[in-house]
N, C-alpha and C positions, 0 to 999 in steps of 0.2 A: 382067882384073879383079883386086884387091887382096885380098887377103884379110885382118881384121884378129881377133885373141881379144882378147875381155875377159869379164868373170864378168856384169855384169849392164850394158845398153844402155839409157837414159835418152833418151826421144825427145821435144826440147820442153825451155830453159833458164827458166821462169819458176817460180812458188812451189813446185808442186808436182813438177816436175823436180829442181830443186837440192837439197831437201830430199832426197827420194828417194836421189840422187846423194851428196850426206853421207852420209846416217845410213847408206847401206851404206858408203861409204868405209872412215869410223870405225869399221864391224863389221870390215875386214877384205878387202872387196872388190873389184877391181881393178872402174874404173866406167867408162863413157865417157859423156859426153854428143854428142846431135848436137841439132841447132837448123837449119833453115831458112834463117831470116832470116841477114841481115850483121851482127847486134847482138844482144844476149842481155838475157832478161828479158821478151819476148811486155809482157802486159795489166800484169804485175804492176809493169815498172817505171816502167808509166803510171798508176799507180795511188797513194791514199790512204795504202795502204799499212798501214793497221788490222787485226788477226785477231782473230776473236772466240772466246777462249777462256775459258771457265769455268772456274771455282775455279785459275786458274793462279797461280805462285808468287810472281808480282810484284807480283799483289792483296791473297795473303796476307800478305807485307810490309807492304806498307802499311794492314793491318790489316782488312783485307774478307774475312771467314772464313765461308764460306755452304756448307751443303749441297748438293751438286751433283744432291738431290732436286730442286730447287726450280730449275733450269737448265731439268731431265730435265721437269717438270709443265709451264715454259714453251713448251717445244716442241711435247710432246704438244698443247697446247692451239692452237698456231699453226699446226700442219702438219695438225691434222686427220685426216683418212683417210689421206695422204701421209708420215705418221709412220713410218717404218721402223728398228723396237727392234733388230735388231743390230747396224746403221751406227750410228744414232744411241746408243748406249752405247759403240762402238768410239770413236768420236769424244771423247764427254765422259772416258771411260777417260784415252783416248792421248794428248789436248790438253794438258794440265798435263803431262803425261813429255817431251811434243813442246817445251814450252817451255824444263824444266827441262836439257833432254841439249844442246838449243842454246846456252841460257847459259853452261853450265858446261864444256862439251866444243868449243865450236868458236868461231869471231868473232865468233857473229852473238849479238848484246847487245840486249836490249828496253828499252822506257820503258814505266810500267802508263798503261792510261787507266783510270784511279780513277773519274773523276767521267761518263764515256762512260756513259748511259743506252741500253739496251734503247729501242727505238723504240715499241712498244706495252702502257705502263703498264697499261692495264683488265685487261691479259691475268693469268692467276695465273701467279705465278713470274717475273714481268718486274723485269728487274736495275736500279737505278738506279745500277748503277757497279762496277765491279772484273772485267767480263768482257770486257778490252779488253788488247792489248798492241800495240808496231809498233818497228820498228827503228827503233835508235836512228843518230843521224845520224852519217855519217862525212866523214872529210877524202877528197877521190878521191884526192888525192895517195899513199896510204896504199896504193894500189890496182896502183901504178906500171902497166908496159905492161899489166895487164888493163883498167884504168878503159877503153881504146878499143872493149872488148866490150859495155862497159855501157849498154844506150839510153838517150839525155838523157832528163831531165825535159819533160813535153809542155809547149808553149811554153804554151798556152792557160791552162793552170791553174797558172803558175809567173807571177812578177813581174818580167815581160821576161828569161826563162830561170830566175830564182831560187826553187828550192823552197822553199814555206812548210809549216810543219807544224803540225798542228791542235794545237790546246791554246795554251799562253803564246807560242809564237812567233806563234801567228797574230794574237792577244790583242795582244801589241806593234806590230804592224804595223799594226790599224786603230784602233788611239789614237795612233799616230806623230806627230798634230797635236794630241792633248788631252794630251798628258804629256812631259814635258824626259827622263825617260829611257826612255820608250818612243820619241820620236822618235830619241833617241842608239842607240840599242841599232839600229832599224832603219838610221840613215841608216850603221852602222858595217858591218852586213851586206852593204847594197847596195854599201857604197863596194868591201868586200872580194869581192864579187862581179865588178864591173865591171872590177877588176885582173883577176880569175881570166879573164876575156873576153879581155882583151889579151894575157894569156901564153899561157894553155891551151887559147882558145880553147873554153872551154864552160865552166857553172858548176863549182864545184870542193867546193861544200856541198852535199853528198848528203841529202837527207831522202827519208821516207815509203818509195812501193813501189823509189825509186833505191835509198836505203838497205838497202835490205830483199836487192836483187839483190847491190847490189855486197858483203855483208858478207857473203852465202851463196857466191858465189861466189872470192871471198877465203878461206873454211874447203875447199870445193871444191879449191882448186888446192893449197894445201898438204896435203891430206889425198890429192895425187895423182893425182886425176881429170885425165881429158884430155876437153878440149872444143874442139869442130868444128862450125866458123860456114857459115853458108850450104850445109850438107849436109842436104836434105831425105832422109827416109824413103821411100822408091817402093813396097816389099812386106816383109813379115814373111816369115822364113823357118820353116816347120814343121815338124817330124820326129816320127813318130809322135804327130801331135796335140799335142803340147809345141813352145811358140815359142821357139826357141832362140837369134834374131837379125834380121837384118832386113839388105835392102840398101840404098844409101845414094849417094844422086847425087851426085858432087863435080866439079871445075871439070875433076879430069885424070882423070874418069871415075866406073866403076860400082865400088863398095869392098863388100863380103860383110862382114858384123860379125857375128862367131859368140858369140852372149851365152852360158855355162853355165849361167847362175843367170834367164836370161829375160830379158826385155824392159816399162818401165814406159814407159806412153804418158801423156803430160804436154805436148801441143800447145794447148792453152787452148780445145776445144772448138770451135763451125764459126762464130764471128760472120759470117765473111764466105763465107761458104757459098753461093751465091745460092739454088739449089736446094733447099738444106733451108730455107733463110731460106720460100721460096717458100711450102712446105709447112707447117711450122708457125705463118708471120706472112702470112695470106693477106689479113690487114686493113691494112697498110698500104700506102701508095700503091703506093711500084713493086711489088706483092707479095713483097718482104720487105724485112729489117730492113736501112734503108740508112745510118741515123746510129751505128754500133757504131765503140764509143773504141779497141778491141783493136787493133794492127797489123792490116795486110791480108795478112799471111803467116798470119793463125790463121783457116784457113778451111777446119775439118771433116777437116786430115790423118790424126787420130789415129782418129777417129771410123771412117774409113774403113779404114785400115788394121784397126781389129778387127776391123769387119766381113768382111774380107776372110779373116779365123781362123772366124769362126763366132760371134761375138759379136752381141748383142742392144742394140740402140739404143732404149733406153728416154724411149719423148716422153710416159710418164703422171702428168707433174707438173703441179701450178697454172698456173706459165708456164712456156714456153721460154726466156725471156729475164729477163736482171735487168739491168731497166728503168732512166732517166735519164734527166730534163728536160735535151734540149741543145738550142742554139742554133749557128747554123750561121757561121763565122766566116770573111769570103771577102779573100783579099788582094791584092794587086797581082800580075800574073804568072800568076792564074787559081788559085795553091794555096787550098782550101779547110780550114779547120781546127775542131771543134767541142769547144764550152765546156759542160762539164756544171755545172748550176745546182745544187752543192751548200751553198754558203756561202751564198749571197741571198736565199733566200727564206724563213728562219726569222728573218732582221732586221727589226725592225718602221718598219714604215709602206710595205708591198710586198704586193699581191695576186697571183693567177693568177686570168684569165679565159676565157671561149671566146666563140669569134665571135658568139653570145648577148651577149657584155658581162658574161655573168652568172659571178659565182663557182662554184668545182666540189666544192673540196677544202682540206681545214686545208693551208695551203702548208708550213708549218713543220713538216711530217709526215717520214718516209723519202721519197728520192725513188722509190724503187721505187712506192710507193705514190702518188706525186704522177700519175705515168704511167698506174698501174692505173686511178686515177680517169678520169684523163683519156679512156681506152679506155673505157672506162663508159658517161661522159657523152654520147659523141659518137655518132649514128644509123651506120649501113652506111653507105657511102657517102660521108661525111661527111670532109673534111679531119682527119686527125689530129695539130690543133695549137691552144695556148693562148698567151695571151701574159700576159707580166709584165708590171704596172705599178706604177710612185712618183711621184714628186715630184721636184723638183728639192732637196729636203735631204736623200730617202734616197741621192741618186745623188753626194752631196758628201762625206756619210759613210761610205759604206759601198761594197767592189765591187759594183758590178750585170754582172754576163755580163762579160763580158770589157771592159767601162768602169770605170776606176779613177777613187776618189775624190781630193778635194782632197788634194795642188795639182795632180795632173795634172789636163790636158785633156779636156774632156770633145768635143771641136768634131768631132776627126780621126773618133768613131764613129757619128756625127750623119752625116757627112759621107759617111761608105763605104757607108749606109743598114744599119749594124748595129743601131744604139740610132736609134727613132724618137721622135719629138719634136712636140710641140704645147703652146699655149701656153694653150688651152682642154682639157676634159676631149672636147669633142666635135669640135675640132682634130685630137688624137691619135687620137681612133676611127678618123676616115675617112681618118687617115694609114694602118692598122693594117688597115683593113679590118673592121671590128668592128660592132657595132649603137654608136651615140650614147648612145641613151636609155636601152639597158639595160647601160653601163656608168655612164653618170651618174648611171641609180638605184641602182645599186650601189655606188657612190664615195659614195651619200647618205647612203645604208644602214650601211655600214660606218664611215664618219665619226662617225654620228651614235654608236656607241657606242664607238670606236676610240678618242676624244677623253678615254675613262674609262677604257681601258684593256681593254677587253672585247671580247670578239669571240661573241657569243651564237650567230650561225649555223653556227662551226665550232670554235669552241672553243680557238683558238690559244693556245698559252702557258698551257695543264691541265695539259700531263705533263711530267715532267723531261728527257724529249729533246727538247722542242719548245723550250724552256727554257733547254737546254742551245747550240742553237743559234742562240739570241737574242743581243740583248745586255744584259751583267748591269748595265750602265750607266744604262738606258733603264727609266724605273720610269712607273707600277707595275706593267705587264708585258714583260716584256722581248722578246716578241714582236709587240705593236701599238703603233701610232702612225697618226694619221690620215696623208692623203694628201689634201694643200693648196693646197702649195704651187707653184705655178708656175715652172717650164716642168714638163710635166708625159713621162714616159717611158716607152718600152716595148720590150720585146724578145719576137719572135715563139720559140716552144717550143717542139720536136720532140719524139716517141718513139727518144728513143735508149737504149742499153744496155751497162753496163761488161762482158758479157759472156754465155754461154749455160746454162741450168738442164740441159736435156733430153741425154741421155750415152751412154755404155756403163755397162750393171748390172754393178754389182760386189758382192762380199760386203762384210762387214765386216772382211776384210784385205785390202782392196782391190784382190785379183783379180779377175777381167773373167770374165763367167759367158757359160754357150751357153746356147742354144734350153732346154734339158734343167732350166737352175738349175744348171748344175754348172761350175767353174772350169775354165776352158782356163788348162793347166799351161802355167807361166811367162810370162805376162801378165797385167801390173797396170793399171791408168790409177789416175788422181788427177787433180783439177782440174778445170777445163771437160772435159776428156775424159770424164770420171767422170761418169753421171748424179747429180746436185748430192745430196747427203744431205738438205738443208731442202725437198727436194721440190718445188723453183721458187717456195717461199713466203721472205719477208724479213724474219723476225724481230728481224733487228738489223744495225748497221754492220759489217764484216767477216766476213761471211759464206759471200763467197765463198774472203778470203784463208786463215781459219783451217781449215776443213777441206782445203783444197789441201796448206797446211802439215803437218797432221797425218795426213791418208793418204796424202801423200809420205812421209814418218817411218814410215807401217807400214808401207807397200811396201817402203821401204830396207832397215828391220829385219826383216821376214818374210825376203824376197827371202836376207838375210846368215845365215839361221837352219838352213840345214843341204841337203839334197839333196829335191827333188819329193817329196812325202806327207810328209816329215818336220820339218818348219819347223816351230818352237815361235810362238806367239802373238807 
């Protein structure tokens, strides 16, 4: 067996690892990462790639100067009982430091989401903009032999491989046919993309959670760090109650990592866990959550290994999971691939229904919440799924699930039975399986005031994120549009999830507490590892990446802060 020193062991390469793995770099600390998988990045580099940070520096630029009271009242009011005051001011504390040390100190560069909306306006202290940031996009090229560690963009939510990113790039892309240089600007992308296919064999324009990996992991390697692909974690190693390291399965065997400064678990929590899936999602068909976007290497390692210290697995949040309308995408060869419905359903002239026909939920809401509904509306027993429907002018304008608008084809996903299709409104039911009558009187229902721009039953296009996710083109709400037009369309909707709420307790410097409330010396998590700080509630986009980000940062900087009892804040 090998044996290897370094000062602090990093288990798990996505948000809340690499950070972790910096911020002690740059203190000082010789670091290691190990990772599982063959590629680096777990959920984050499948991911949107958003952090929700308050009063961070790149808002205040651009002139968004708010009280971080009004953040602190937001939460309290959304989390409820689930509110926990030391995490959550660790958090709003550390979040703007976390952004500022990474802009200025290392690669990894932000864009503000200024105009990015808090998901629930009525609430008090709900942000209409400036508490959003996400890495800015890089060339892979930039990346040289590391770009091979980096997981591509997920096919399904990319543009035949090409990451889109929210805001103006994505803005350009679905006016590519209403504007001379929104279509120039896209068709200049694509063309530069399909070279990058031929040479590099993968796209070469890093956006979102790509971005986000390959810029941290770029600060990572120059700042020293050594990092080790396809080495899982098997046991933490203990010495008088203090984790001092862990052992480490590799291809020419069993390696001993003797960490002095401890051990940060940062595996992305158990999405594919079957067994905890089992226990905490006892409502879903197979008894647990079987549509989770995470890799299937994030399944419950980190979790398990605290446990295995004396660590407490806390399941007393709202949900276990944070939630996602997916649709199930199956291809030639048997691979199946799923598409999280976050762009389509705040565009107007698009519902969600349940086998009722009947509507649930303002669609244009969080998808977190799209799902909650959905678990809501539906009896014990009952199938856990809804379907989307348009028209044949929302499905020309705009992406529907993984069918792209004019001028591609619409035929090939008609055809694979992904997008269903009917030429009547009670054609598409009983393609769908649905009730007839109670989607026809709901397409009545909604017409009849959609044609004004209103949606009276659920309020579509009231709040500025509903708003935000519309389109600004489409008056006078940029959320509704009837549904008319023939051939008429639908895609059936699952409970899936970008990932897990329910964790290890930690304090608020993100050490990993026992039975007692008391920290087991030299162990941290962050991330899915972490039971989630918002308490399995979803107050806003980026919620999971931003605290990942920022109690990676305290754990890096604690962790660099001096010897066991003595670590400054």
């Amino acid at each position: 067996m090998q044996d290897v020193d370094c000062d602090l062991l990093v288990i798990g390469s996505g948000a809340a690892g690499l950070s972790a793995a910096v911020t002690a770099a740059y203190h000082g600390l010789r670091v290691l990462i190990v990772e599982k998988d063959a590629l680096c990045g777990g959920a984050t580099a499948l991911s949107g790639g958003w952090m929700w940070i308050p009063c961070n520096p790149l808002s205040r630029a651009d002139g968004i100067v708010e009280d971080v009271e009004l953040a602190r009242t937001y939460l309290r009011h959304e989390l409820g009982p689930h509110y926990d005051a030391p995490r959550i001011d660790a958090f709003l504390a550390a979040g703007p430091q976390m952004v500022d040390f990474f802009e200025n100190r290392t690669r990894l560069q932000f864009v503000s989401g200024s105009s990015i909306a808090d998901i629930h306006a009525l609430t008090p202290g709900a942000g209409t903009g400036g508490r959003s940031v996400a890495a800015k996009p890089i060339d892979g090229r930039e990346l040289g032999d590391l770009l091979r560690a980096v997981r591509p963009q997920n096919y399904e939510t990319s543009l035949f491989g090409l990451g889109i990113m929210a805001g103006s790039d994505l803005y350009r892309f679905l006016h590519a046919t209403r504007s001379l240089a929104s279509f120039w600007y896209a068709t200049t992308r694509m063309t530069r993309h399909w070279v990058d296919l031929l040479i590099h064999r993968r796209g070469m324009q890093l956006v979102n959670g790509n971005a986000l990996v390959a810029r941290l992991l770029q600060s990572a390697k120059e700042l020293g760090v050594e990092l080790r692909l396809s080495s899982p974690a098997t046991h933490l190693l203990c010495v008088d109650g203090v984790v001092r390291g862990a052992e480490i399965r590799t291809a020419s065997g069993m390696t001993t990592i003797r960490a002095r400064r401890g051990v940060v678990l940062a595996t992305g929590g158990f999405a594919h866990d079957a067994a905890r899936r089992r226990a905490l999602l006892p409502r879903l068909t197979d008894g647990g959550e079987a549509w989770s976007l995470p890799p299937e290497a994030v399944a419950g390692d980190g979790v398990r290994l605290g446990e295995s210290v004396g660590a407490i697995f806390d399941a007393t949040v709202a949900s276990p999971a944070a939630w996602c309308p997916v649709s199930v995408v199956r291809y030639r060869g048997g691979r199946t691939g799923l598409y999280p419905h976050i762009i389509d359903r705040g565009k107007p002239g698009i519902i969600g229904v349940l086998a009722n026909g009947r509507r649930f939920v303002n669609e244009a809401n969080g998808y977190h919440d799209y799902v909650s509904a959905m678990l809501a509306a539906l009896p014990q027993g009952a199938e856990i799924a809804s379907w989307l429907v348009c028209d044949h002018a929302f499905q020309r304008r705009y992406p529907f699930g993984m069918s792209k608008p004019f001028p591609f084809p619409v035929g090939p996903y008609v055809r694979s039975g992904y997008l269903l299709r009917g030429r009547t409104i009670e054609a598409l039911a009983a393609t769908c399986g649905i009730d007839g009558r109670g989607l026809a009187d709901t397409l009545a229902d909604y017409n009849r005031e959609a044609r004004e721009g209103r949606d009276p039953a659920f309020g579509r296009g009231a709040t500025p994120f509903n708003r935000g996710s519309g389109d600004p083109d489409h008056k006078p709400n940029p959320c509704v549009a009837p549904i008319e037009q023939p051939p008429f369309y639908a895609i059936k909707v699952l409970p899936g999830s970008f990932g897990t709420f329910a964790g290890l307790k930690t304090d608020a410097l993100a050490r990993v507490l026992n039975e007692q409330g008391r920290p087991i010396e030299g162990l941290y998590a962050a991330g899915g590892d972490q039971a989630n700080v918002m308490g399995g509630c979803y107050p806003s986009g980026g919620i999971n990446l931003g605290p990942a980000m920022t109690f990676g940062f305290i754990a890096g900087r604690h962790a660099a802060g001096g010897e066991f009892g003595e670590r400054g804040a």
